[in-house]
KOLVEX-989559 format. One record per atom (N, C-alpha, C): residue in one letter; z, x, y. Coordinates in steps of 0.001 Angstrom, whole numbers, padded with zeros to 6 digits, always signed. Atoms other than C-alpha are relative to their C-alpha. Layout:
<rs>
aZXY
...
</rs>
This chain:
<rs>
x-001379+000437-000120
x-019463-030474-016100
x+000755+000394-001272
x-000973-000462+001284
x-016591-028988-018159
x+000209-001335-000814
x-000700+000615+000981
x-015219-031253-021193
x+001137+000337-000045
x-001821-000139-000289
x-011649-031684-019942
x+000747-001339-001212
x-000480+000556+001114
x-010579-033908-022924
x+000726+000995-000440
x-000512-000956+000828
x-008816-031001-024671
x+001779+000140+001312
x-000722-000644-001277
x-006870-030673-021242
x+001171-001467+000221
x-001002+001528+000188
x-006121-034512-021100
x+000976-000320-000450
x-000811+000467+000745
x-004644-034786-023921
x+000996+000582-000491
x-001532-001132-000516
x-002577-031737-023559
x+001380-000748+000680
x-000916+000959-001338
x-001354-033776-020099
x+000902-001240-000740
x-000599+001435+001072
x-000614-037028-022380
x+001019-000050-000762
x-001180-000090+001023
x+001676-035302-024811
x+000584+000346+000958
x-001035-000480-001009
x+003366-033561-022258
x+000754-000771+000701
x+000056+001067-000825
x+003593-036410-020060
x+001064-001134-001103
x-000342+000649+001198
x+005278-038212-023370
x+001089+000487-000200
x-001196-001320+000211
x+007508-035329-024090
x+000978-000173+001254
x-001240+000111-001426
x+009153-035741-020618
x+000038-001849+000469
x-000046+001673-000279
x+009335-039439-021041
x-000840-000594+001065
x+000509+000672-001102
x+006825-040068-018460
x+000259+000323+001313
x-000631-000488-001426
x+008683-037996-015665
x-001456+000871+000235
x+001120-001097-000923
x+005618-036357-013588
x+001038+001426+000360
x-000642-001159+000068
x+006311-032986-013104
x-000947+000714+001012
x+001016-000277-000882
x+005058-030974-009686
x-000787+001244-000272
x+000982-001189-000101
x+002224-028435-009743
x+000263+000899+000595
x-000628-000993-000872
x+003821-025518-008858
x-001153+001383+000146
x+000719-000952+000319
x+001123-023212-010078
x-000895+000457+001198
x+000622-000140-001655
x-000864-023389-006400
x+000631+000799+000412
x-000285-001120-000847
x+001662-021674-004633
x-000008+001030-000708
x-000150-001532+000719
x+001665-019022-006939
x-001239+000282-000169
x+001711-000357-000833
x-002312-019178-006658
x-000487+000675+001482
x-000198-000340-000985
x-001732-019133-003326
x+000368+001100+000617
x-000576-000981-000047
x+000292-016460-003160
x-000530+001311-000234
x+000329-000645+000419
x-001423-014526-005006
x-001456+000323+000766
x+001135-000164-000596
x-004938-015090-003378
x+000144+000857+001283
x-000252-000665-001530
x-003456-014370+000120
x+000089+001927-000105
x-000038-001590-000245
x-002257-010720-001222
x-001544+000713-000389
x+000571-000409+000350
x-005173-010165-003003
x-001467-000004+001632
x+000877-000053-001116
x-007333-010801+000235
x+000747+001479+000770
x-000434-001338-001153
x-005196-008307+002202
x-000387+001393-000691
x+000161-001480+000906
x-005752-005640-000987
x-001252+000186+000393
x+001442-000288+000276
x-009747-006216-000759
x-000099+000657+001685
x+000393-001033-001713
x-009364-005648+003497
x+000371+001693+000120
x-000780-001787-000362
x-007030-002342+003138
x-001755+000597-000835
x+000646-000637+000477
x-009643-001669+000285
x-001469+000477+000693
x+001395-000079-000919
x-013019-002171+002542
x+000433+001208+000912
x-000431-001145-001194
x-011228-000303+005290
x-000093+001934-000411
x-000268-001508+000836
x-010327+002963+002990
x-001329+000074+000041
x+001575-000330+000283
x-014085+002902+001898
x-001016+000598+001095
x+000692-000242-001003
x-015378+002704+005119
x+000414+001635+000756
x-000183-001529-000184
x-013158+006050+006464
x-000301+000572-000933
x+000392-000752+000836
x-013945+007469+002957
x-001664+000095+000129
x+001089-000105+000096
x-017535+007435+003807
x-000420+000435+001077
x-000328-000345-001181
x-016990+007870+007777
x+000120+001824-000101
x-000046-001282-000025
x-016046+010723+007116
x-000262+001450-001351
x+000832-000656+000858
x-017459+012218+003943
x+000781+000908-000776
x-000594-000737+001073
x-014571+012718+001366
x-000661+000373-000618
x+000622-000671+001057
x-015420+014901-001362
x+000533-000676-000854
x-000424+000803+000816
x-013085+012743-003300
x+000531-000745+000188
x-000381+001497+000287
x-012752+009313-004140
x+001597-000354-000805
x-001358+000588+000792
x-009104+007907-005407
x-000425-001402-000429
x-000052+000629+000637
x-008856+005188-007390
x+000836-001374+001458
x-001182+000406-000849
x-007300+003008-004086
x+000228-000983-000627
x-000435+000921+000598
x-007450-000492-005606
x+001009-000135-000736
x-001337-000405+000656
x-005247+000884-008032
x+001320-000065+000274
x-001260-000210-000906
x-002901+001915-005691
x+000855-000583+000766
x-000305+001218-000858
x-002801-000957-003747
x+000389-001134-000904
x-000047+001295+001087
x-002518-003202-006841
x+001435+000373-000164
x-002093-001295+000207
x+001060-000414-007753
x+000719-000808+001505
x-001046+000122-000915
x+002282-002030-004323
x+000120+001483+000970
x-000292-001113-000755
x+001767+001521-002961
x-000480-000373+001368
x+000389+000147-001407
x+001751+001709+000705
x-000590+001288-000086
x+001185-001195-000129
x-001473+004064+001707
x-000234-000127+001413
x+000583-000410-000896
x-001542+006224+004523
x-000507+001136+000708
x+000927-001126+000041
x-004329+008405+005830
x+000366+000202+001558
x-000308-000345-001271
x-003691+010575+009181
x-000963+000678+000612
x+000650-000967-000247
x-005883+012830+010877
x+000228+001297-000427
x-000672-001531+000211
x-005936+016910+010695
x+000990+000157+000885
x-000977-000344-000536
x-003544+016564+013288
x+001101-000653+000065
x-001240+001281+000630
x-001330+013924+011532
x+000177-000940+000766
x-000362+001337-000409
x-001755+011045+013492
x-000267-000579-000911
x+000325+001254+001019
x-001873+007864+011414
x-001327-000646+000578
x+001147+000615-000279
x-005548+006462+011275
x-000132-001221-000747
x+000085+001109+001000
x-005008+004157+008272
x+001669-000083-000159
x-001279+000294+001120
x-001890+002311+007042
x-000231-001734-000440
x+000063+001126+000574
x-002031-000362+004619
x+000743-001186+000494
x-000891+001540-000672
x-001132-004329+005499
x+001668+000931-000970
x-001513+000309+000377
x+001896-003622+003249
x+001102+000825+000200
x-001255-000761-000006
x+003827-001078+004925
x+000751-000977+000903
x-000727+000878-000517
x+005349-003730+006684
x+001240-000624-000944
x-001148+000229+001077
x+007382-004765+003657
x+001071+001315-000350
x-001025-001579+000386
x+008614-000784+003509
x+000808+000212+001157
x-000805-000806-001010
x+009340-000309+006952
x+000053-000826+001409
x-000396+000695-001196
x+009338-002849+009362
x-001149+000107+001008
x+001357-000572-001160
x+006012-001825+011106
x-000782-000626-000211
x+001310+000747+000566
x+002928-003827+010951
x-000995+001170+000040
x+001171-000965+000279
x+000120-001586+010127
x-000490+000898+001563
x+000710-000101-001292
x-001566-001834+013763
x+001141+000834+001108
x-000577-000772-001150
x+001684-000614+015358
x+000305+001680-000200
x-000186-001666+000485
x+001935+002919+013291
x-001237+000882+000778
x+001242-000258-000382
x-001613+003505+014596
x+000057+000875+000905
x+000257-000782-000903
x-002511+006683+016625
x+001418+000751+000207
x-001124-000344+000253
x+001499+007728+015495
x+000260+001037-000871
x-000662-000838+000906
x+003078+010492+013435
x+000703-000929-000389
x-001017+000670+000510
x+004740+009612+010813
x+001077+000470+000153
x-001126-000368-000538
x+007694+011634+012268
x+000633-001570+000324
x-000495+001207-000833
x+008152+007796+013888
x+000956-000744-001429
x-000704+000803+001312
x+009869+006925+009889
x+001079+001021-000006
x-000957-001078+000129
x+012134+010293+010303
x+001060-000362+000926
x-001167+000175-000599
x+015577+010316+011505
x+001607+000991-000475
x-001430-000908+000228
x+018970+012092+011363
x-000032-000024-001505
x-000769-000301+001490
x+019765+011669+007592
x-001696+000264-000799
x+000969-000841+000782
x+015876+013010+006732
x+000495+001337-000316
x-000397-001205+000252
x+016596+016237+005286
x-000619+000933+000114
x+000714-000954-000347
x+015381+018918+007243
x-000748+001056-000942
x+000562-000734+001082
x+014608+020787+004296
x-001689-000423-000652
x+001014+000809+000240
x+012672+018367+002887
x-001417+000109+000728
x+001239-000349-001325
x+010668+018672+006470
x-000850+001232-000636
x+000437-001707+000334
x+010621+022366+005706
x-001326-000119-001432
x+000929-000305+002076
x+008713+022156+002044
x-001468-001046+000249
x+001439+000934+000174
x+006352+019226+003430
x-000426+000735+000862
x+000642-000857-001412
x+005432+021192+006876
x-000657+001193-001126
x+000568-000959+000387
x+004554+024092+004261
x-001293-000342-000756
x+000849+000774+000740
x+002781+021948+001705
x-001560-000264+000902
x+001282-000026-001211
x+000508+020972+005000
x-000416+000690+000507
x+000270-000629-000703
x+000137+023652+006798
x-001185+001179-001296
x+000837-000179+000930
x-001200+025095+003328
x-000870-000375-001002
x+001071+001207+000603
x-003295+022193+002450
x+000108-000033-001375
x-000019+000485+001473
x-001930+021758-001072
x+000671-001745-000274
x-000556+000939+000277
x-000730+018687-002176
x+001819-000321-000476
x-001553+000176+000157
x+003033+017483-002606
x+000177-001260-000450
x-000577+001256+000202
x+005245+014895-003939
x+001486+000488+000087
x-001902-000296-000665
x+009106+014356-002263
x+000312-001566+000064
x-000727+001264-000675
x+011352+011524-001807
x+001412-000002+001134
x-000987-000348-001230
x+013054+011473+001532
x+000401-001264+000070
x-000774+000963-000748
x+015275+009319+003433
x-001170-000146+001052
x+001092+000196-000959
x+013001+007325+005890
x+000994-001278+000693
x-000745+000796-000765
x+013952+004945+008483
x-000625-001290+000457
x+000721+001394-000167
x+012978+001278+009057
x+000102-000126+001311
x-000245+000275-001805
x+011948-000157+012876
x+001158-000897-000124
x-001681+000271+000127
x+015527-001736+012256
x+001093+000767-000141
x-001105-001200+000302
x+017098+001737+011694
x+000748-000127-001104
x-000925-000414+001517
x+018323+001149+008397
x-001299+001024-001032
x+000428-001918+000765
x+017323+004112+006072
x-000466-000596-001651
x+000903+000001+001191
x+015354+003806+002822
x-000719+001423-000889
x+000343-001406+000513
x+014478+006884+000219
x-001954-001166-000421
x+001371+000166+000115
x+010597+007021+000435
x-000500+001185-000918
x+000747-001278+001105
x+008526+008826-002886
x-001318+000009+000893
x+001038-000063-000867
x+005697+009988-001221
x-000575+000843-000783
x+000941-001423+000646
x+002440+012131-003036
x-000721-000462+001015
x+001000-000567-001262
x+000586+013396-000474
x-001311+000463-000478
x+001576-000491+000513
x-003152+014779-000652
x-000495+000632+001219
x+001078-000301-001037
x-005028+016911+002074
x-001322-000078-000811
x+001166+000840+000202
x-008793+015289+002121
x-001106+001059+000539
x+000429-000328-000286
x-011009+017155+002150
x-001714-000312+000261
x+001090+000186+000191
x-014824+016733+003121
x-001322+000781-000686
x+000875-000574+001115
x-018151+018127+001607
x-000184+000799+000210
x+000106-001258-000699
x-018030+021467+004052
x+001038+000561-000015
x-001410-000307+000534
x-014606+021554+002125
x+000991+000549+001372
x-000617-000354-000994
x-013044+021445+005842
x+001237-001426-000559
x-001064+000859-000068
x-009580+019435+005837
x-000325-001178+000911
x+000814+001418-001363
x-010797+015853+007431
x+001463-001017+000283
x-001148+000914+000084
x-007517+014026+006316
x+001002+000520-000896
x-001341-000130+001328
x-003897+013676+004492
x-000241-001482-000468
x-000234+000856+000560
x-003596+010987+002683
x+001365-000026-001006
x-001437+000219+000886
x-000106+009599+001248
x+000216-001298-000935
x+000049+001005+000988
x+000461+007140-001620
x+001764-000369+000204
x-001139+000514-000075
x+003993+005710-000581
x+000564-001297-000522
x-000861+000846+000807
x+006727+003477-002575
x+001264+000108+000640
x-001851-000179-000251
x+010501+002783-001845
x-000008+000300-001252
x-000532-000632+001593
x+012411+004423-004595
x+001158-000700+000130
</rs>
């Protein structure tokens, strides 16, 4: 058992200092708060691991990281459907994870994307290098948001293209 005396008598002055007014424990919900995201970081994180092993990247990212940055992470097939998207693109775009699923991300594009933009990422992919752009993207509410996006084609250990992977932020 700890020796909470040191802690007590912290409480006592304090408790003294505010004339005796109790004061509420706010620090829970912000425990709280905090636990809840950090559970959703460790599921996205299990999940990533499991396709990163599924399918036999050659390289590992740092995701925790990424997910800790608030980045929304999502991995597509070679033929750009969405296979992964993190719990928190729901805070970017109005989508819960589960409904992007088996989707292009064309489904975030809209009139004020800038075809150009298209143009330079369609090349970027089609020549499996990596990119970073910030477009106009579109929320399932249709309001419009500039999305930074670094991209990655994934490759596996027969150095065939298995995945993209995107590290997304609102800007």
């Amino acid at each position: 058992m700890l020796d909470l005396n040191e802690y007590e008598n912290a409480q006592k002055e304090h408790s003294a200092m505010r004339n005796g007014i109790p004061m509420p424990l706010y620090s829970w919900d912000f425990f709280g708060d905090y636990l809840e995201h950090l559970k959703i970081i460790l599921s996205d994180l299990s999940k990533l691991k499991t396709l990163s092993k599924s399918n036999q990247w050659k390289f590992n990212w740092n995701f925790e990281e990424e997910l800790q940055k608030d980045h929304v992470v999502v991995v597509t097939d070679s033929f750009l459907n969405i296979v992964f998207a993190s719990e928190n693109i729901i805070g970017m775009t109005g989508y819960a994870s589960k409904e992007v699923l088996g989707k292009s991300p064309k489904l975030f594009q809209g009139a004020k994307t800038s075809k150009n933009d298209l143009k330079l990422i369609r090349e970027a992919i089609n020549a499996k290098i990596p990119f970073e752009k910030t477009i106009t993207n579109y929320k399932k509410n249709g309001e419009t948001y500039s999305c930074h996006i670094k991209a990655f084609p994934v490759f596996n250990r027969k150095k065939q293209v298995i995945n993209f992977i995107a590290f997304e932020k609102a800007a």
